[in-house]
KEKE-3310 file (N, C-alpha, C; in steps of 0.2 Angstrom, whole numbers, plus 5000, padded with zeros to 4 digits):
npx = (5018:5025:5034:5039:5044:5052:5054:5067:5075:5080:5068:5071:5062:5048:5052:5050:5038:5033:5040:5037:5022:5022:5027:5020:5009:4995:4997:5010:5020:5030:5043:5056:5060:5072:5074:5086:5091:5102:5101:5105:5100:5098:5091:5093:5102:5091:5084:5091:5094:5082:5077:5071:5074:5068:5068:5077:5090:5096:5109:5110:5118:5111:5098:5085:5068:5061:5073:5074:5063:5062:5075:5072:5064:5070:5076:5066:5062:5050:5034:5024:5023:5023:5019:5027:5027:5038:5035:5023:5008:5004:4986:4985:4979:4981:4991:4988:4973:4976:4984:4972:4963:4973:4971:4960:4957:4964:4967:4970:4983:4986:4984:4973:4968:4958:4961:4965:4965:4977:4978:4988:4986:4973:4961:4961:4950:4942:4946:4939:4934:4929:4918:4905:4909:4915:4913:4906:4902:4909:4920:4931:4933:4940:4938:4937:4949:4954:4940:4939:4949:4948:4949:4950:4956:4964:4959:4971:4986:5004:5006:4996:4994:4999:5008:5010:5026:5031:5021:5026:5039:5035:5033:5044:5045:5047:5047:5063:5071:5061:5051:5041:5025:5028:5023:5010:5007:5014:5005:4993:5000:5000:4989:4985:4986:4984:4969:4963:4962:4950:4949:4937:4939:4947:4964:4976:4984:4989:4999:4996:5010:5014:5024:5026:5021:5013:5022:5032:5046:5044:5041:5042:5036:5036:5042:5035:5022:5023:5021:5010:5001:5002:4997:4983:4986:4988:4980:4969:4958:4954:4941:4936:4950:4951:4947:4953:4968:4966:4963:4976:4982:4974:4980:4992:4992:4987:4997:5007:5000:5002:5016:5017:5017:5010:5008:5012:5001:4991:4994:4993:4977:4972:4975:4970:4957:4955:4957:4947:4932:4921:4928:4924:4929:4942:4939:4935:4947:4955:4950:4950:4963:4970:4966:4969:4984:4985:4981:4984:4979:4972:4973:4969:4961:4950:4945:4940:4930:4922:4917:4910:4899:4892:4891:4899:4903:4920)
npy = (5029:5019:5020:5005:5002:4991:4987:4976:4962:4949:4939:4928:4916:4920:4932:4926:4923:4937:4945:4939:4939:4953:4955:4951:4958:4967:4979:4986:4995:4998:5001:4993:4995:4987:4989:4983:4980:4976:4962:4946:4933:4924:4931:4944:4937:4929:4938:4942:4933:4933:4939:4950:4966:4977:4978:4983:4982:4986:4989:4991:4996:4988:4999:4998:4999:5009:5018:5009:5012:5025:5026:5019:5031:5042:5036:5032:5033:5041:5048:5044:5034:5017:5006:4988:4976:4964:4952:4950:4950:4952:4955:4950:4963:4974:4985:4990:4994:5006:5013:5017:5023:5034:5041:5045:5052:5062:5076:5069:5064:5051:5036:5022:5004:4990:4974:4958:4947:4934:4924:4912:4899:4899:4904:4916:4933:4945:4961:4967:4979:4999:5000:5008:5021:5025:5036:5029:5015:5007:5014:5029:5045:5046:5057:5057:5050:5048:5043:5032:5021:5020:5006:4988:4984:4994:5005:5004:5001:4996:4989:4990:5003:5018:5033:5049:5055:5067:5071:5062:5067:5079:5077:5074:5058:5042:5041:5040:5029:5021:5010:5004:5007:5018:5017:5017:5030:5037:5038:5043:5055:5060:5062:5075:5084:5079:5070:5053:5041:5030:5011:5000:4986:4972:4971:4966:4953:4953:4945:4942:4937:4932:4937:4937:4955:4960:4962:4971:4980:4991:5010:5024:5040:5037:5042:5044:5042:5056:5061:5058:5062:5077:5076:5083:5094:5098:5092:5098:5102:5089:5076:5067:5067:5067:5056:5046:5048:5045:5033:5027:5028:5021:5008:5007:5008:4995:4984:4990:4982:4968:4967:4970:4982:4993:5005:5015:5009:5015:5028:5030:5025:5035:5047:5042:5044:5057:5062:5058:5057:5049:5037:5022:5009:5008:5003:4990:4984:4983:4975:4963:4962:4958:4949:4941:4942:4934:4922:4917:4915:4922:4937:4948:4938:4937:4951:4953:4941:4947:4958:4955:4947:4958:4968:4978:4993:5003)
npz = (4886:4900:4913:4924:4942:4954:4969:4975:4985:4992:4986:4980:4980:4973:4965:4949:4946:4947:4937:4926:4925:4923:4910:4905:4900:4893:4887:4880:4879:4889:4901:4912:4927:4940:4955:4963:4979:4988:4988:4999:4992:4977:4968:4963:4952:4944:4941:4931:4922:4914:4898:4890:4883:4889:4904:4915:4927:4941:4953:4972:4985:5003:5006:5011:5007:5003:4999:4986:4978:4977:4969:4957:4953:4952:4940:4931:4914:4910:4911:4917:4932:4936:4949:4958:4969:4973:4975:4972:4959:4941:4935:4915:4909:4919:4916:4906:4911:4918:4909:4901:4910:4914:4901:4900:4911:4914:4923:4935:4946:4951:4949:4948:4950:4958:4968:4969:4985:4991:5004:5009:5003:5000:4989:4978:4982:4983:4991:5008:5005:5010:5001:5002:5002:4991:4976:4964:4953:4944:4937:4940:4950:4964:4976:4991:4997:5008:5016:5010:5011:5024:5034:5036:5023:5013:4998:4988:4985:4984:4974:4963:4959:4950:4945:4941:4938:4940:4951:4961:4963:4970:4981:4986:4987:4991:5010:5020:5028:5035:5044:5042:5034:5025:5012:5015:5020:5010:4999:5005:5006:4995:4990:4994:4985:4976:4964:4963:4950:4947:4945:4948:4947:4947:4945:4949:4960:4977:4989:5003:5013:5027:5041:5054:5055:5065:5074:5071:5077:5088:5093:5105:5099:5085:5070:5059:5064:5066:5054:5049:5058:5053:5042:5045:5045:5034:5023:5026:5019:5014:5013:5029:5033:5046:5052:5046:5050:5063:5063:5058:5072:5078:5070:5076:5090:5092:5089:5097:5107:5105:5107:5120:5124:5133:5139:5129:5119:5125:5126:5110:5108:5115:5107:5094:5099:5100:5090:5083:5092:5087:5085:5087:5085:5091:5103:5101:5093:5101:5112:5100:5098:5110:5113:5102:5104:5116:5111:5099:5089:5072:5069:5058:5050:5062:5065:5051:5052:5062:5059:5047:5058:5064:5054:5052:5048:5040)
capx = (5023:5024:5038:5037:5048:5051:5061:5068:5077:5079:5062:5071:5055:5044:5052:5050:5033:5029:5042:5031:5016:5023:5030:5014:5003:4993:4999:5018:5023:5034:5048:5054:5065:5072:5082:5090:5094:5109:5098:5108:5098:5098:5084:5095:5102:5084:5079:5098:5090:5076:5083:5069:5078:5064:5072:5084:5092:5101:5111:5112:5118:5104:5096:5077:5064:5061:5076:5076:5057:5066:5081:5069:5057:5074:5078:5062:5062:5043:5032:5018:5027:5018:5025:5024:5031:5044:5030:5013:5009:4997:4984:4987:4976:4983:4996:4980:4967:4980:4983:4965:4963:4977:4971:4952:4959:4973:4969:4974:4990:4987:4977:4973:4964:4956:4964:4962:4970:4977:4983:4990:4986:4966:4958:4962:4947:4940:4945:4934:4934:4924:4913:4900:4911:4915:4906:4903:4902:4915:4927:4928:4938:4939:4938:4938:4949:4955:4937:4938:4954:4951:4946:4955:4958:4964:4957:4976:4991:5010:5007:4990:4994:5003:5007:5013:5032:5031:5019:5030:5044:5033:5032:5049:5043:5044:5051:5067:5074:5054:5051:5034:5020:5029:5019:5002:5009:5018:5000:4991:5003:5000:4982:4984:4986:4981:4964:4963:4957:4951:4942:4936:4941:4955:4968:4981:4985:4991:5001:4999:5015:5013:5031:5025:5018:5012:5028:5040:5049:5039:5043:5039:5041:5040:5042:5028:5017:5022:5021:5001:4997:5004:4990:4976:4981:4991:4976:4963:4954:4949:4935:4938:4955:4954:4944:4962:4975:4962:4964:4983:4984:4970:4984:4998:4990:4985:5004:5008:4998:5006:5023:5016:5019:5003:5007:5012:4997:4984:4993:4988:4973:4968:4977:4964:4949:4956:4955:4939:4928:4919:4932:4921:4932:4946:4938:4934:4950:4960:4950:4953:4971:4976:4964:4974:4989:4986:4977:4988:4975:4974:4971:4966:4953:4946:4942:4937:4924:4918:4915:4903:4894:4891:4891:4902:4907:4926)
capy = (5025:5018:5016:5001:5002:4984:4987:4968:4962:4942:4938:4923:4914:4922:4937:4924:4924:4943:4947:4932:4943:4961:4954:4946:4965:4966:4984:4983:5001:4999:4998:4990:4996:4982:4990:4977:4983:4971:4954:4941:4928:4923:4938:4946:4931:4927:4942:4944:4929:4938:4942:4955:4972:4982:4976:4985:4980:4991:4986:4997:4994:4989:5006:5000:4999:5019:5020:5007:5015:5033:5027:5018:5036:5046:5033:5031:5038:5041:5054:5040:5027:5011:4999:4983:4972:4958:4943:4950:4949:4957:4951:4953:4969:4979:4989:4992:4997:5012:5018:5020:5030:5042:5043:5045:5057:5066:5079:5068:5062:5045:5029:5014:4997:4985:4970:4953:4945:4929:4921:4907:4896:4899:4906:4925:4935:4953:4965:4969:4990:5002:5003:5012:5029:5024:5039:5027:5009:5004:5018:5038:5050:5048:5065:5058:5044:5047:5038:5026:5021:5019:5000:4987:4985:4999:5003:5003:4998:4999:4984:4992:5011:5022:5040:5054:5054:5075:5070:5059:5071:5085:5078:5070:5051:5040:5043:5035:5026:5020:5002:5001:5011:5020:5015:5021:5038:5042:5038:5050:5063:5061:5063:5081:5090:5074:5067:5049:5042:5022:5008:4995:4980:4968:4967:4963:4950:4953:4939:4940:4930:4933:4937:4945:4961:4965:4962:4974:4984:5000:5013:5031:5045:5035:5047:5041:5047:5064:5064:5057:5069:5083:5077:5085:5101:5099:5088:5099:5102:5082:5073:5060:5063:5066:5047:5041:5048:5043:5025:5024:5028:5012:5001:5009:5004:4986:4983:4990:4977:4964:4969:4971:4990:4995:5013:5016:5006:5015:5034:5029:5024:5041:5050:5041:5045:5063:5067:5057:5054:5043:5031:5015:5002:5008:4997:4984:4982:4982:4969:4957:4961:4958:4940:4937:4940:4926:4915:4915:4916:4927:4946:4949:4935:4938:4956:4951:4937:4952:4965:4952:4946:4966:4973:4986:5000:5005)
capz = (4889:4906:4919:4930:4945:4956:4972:4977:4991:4992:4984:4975:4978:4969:4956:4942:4943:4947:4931:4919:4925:4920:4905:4899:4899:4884:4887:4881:4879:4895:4905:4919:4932:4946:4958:4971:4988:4994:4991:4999:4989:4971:4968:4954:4946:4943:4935:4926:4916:4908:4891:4888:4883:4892:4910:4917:4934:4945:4960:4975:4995:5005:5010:5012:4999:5000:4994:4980:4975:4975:4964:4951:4951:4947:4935:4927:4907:4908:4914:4922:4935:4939:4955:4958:4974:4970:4978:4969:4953:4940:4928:4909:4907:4921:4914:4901:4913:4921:4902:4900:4917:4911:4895:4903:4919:4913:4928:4940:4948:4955:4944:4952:4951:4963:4967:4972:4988:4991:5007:5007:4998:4997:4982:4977:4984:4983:4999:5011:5004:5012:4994:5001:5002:4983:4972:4956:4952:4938:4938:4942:4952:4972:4979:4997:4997:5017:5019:5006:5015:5034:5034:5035:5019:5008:4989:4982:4986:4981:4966:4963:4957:4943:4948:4938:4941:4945:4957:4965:4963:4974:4989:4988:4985:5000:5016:5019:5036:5039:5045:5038:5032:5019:5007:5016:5021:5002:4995:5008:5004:4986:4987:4997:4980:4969:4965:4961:4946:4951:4943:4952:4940:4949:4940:4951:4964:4981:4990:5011:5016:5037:5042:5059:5053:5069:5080:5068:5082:5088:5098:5107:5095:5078:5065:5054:5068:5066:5047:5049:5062:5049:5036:5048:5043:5026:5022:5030:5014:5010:5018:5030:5037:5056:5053:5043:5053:5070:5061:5061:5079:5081:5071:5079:5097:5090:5085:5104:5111:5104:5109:5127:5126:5136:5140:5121:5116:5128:5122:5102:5110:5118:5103:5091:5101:5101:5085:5080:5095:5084:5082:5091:5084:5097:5108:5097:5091:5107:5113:5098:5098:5117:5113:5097:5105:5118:5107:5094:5083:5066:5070:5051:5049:5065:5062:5046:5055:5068:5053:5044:5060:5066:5049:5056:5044:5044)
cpx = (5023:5030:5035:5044:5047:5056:5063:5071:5076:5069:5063:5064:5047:5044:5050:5044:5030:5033:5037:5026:5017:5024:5024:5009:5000:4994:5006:5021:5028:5040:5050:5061:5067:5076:5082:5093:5097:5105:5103:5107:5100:5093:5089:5098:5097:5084:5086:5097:5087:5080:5078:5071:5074:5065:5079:5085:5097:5102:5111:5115:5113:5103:5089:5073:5061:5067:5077:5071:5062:5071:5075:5066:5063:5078:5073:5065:5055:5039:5026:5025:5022:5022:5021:5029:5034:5038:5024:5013:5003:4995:4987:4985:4979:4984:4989:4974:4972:4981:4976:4963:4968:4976:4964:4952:4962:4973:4970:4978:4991:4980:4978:4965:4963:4960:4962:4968:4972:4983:4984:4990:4977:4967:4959:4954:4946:4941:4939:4937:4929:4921:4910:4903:4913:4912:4904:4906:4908:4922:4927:4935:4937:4944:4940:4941:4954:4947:4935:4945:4955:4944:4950:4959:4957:4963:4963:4979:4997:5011:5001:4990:5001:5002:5011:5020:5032:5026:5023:5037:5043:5036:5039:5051:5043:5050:5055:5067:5065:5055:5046:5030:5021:5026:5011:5003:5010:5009:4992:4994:5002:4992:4979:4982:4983:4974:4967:4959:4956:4946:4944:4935:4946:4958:4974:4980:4989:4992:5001:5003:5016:5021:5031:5024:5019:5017:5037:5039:5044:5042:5041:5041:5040:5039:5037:5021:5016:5021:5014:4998:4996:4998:4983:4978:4984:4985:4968:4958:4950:4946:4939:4944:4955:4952:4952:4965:4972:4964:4969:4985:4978:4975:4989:4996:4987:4993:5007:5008:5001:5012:5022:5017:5014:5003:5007:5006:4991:4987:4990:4979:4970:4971:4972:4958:4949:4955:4950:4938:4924:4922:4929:4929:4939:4945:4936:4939:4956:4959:4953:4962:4973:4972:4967:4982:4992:4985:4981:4984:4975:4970:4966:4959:4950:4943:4939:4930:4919:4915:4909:4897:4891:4890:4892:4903:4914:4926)
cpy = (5025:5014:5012:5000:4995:4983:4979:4967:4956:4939:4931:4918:4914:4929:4933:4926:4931:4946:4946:4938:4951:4961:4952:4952:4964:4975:4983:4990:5004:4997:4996:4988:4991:4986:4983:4980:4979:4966:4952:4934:4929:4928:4941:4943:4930:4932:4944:4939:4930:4940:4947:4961:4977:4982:4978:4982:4984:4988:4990:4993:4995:4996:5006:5001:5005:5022:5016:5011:5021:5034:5024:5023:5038:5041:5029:5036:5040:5043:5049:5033:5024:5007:4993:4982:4965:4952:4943:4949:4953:4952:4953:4960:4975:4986:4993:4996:5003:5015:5021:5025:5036:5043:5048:5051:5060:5072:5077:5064:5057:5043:5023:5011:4995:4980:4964:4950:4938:4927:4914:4902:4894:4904:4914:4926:4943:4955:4966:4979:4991:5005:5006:5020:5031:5027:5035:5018:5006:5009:5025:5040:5048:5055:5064:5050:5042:5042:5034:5020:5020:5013:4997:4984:4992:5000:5001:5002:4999:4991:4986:4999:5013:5028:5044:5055:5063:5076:5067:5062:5078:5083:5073:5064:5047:5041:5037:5031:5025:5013:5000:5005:5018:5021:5020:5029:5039:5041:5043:5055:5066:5063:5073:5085:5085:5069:5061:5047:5034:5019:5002:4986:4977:4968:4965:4957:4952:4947:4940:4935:4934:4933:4942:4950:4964:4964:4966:4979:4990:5006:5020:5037:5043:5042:5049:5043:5053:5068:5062:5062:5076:5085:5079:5093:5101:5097:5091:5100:5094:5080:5067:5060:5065:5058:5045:5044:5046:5035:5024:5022:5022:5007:5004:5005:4996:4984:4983:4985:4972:4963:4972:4977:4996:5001:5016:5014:5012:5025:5033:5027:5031:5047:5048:5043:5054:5067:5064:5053:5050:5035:5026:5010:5002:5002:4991:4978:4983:4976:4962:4956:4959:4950:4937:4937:4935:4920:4911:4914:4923:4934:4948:4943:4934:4945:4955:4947:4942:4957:4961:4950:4953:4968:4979:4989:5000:5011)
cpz = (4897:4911:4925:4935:4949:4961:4973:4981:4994:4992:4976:4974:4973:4964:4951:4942:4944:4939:4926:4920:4921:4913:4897:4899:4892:4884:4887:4879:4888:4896:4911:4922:4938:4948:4965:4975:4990:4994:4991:4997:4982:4968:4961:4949:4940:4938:4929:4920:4912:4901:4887:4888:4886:4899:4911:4926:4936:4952:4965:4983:4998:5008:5012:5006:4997:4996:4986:4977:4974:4972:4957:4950:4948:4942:4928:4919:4905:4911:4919:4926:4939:4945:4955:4962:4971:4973:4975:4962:4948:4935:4922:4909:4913:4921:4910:4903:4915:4914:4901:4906:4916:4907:4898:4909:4918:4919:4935:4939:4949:4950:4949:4950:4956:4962:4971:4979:4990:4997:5009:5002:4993:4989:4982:4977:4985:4991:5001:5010:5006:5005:4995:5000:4993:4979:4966:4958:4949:4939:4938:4945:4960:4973:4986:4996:5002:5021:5015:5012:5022:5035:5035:5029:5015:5000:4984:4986:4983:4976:4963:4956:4953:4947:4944:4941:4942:4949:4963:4968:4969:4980:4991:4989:4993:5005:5019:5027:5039:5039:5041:5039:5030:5014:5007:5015:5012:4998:4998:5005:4996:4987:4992:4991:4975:4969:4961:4957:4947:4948:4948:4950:4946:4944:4940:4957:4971:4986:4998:5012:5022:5039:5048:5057:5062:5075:5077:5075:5080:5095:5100:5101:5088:5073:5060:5057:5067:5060:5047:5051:5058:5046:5040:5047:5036:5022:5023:5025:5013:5014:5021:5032:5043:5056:5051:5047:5062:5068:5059:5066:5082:5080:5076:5088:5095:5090:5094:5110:5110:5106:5116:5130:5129:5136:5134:5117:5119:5124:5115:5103:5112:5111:5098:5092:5101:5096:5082:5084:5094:5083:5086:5091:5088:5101:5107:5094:5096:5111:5107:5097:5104:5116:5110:5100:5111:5117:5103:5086:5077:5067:5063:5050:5055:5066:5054:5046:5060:5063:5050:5047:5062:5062:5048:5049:5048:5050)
residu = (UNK:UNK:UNK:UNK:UNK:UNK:UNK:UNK:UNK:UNK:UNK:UNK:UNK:UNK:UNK:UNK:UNK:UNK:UNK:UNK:UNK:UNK:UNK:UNK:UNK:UNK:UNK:UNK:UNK:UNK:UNK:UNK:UNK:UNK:UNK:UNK:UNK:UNK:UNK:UNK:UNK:UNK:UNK:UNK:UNK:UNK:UNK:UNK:UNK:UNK:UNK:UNK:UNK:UNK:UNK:UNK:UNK:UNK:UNK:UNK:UNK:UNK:UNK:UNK:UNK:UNK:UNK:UNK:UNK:UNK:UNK:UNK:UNK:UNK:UNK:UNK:UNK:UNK:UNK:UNK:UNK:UNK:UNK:UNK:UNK:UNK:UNK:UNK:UNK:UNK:UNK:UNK:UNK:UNK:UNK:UNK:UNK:UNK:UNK:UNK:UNK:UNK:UNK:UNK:UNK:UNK:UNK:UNK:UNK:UNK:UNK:UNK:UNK:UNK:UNK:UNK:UNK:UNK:UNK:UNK:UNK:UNK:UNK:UNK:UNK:UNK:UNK:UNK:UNK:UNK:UNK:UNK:UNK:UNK:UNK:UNK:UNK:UNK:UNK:UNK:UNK:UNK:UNK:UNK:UNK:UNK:UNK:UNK:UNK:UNK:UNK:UNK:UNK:UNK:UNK:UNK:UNK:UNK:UNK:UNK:UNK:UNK:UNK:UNK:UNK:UNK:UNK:UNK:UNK:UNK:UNK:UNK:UNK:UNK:UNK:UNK:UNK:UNK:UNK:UNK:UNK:UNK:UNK:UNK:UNK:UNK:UNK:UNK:UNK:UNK:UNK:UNK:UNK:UNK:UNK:UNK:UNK:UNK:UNK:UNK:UNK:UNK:UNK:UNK:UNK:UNK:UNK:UNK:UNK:UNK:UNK:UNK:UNK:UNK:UNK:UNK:UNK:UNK:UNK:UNK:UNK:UNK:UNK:UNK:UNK:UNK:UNK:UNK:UNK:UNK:UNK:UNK:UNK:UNK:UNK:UNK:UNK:UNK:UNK:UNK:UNK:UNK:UNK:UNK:UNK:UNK:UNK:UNK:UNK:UNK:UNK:UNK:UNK:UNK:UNK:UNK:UNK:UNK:UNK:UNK:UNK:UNK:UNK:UNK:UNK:UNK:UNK:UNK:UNK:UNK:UNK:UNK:UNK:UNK:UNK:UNK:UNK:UNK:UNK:UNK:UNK:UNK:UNK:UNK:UNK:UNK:UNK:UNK:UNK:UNK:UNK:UNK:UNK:UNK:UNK:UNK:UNK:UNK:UNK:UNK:UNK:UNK:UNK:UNK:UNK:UNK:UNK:UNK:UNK:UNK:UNK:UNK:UNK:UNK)
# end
C-alpha cells in the first residue's frame, strides 16, 4: 500500500486532470491525501467532486507547500509515501513501477522514475539528465546521485518519487518558511543516509508553466544556502557533492542576475568556484543569464541550445 500526498493551492486549472491521472494507476492499492493550503480558487471544489472513497482532502490555513507536504506525511496511513504536484500528472503504470522498486530494493529509502517534460504546449520530451553518471541502463540503485543531479535537469523530482515515510520523518520532512528549493534540498537530505532505487522508464509528466521562476525574491543570508553548504560535511561520504552544493551557488547567482543584484550574484559566484574549482559553467552561465535578462529571451532553452552545440557535460 501506498500513500499519495498532493499539496494544492489554486490549481483549479488543472487538479482535474492530475486526480484522472492518479486515479487511473493500474496500481490501485492506494491512497490519496489532498491537503489544500488556503486556495482562493475553486481547487477543492473540484477535488470535493471526486466521489472516489480513497480521496481524502484536508483543509489547512495557507502555510506553504512544506507545510501542506508535512501534514499529508503525518497523515499518511502507509509506510511508503508517493507525491505528486497539483498541475502534473502521471502515466497509468507509475504508481506500478515505484511498487516494483520497493518490492525489488527494500533497502533503500527513496524510489524514483524518469519522467517526461512538457512545456507548453509542445510535445512531452525526455530531460536532458546527466545519464552518463547513471550506473545501469534500465533500473538499479544510484549510489552517487549528488552527480547524477547537478545538470540542469534533475533525475527526480517531487511528482517523480516515493519515500519511505520513516525516511521522511528522520530528517524532519521539508523545511518550512522556504520560497523555493524545498523540494531539491529535502531530496539531498534524504539521500545522505538513503540510497536511491531508480528506473529510467517515464512514467510521469511534468508540466513547466513559466511564472517567473527566476525573479522569486532573493536575498543575502537565504537560509537554504546554509542548509546546502551543511551537505558538504553531513554529506561528505557521497560522491559528487561539493559539484552539487558548487551548482546551487551557480543557480543562486543566475537568479541574482536577474534581479540585478550583482554583488550577491558575484558572492555565489566566488562561493561556487570555492568549493569546486572546476565549476567552468560559472562562466558560461553568467553570461547567458545577464544576455537572457536583456533579451528577454528563454534561459532554459538557451542553455539547453548551448549544451547541445558544446556537448557540455553538467
Amino acid at each position: 500500500m501506498i500513500s499519495v500526498v498532493l499539496p494544492l493551492w489554486n490549481k483549479e486549472a488543472y487538479i482535474a486532470r492530475t486526480l484522472q491521472s492518479v486515479l487511473k494507476q493500474t496500481f490501485q492499492e492506494f491512497e490519496l491525501i489532498v491537503v489544500d493550503d488556503g486556495s482562493t480558487d475553486n481547487s477543492p471544489e473540484i477535488v470535493s467532486g471526486f466521489t472516489d472513497k480513497r480521496i481524502r482532502l484536508i483543509r489547512q490555513a495557507n502555510g506553504g507547500v512544506s507545510s501542506a507536504r508535512n501534514r499529508g506525511i503525518s497523515e499518511a496511513l502507509y509506510p511508503y509515501i508517493a507525491f505528486i504536484d497539483g498541475d502534473d500528472e502521471w502515466l497509468p503504470e507509475h504508481l506500478e513501477t515505484l511498487a516494483h522498486l520497493i518490492q525489488a530494493y527494500p533497502e533503500c529509502g527513496v524510489y524514483s522514475t524518469c519522467y517526461l517534460l512538457q512545456i507548453g504546449t509542445h510535445e512531452p520530451t525526455r530531460p536532458n539528465i546527466a545519464y552518463q553518471y547513471i550506473p545501469f541502463r534500465d533500473e538499479g540503485i544510484i549510489d552517487n546521485y549528488y552527480e547524477v543531479a547537478t545538470g540542469i535537469n534533475a533525475p527526480m523530482n517531487m511528482s517523480t518519487f516515493a519515500a519511505k515515510k520513516s525516511a521522511l520523518q528522520e530528517i524532519g520532512g521539508f523545511p518550512a518558511n522556504i520560497r523555493s528549493g524545498e523540494d531539491i534540498i529535502t531530496l539531498a537530505r534524504l539521500n545522505i543516509r538513503n540510497n536511491i532505487a531508480y528506473s529510467t522508464r517515464c512514467t510521469s509528466i511534468i508540466h513547466l508553466i513559466y511564472t517567473g521562476k527566476n525573479a522569486r525574491p532573493l536575498t543575502k543570508n537565504e537560509p537554504l544556502d546554509g542548509m546546502f553548504d551543511r551537505l558538504l560535511t553531513e554529506a561528505s561520504h557521497r560522491k559528487g557533492v561539493r559539484r552539487f552544493v558548487s551548482f546551487w551557488h551557480k543557480q543562486q547567482m543566475v537568479r541574482a542576475i536577474y534581479q540585478r543584484m550583482h554583488r550577491l550574484a558575484w558572492a555565489h559566484a566566488r562561493q561556487a568556484l570555492r568549493i569546486y574549482p572546476k565549476q567552468y559553467k560559472v562562466f558560461t552561465a553568467a553570461l547567458l543569464a545577464f544576455y537572457s535578462s536583456h533579451s528577454q529571451h528563454d534561459l532554459y532553452s538557451m542553455q539547453q541550445k548551448f549544451n547541445r552545440i558544446f556537448r557540455l557535460k553538467p
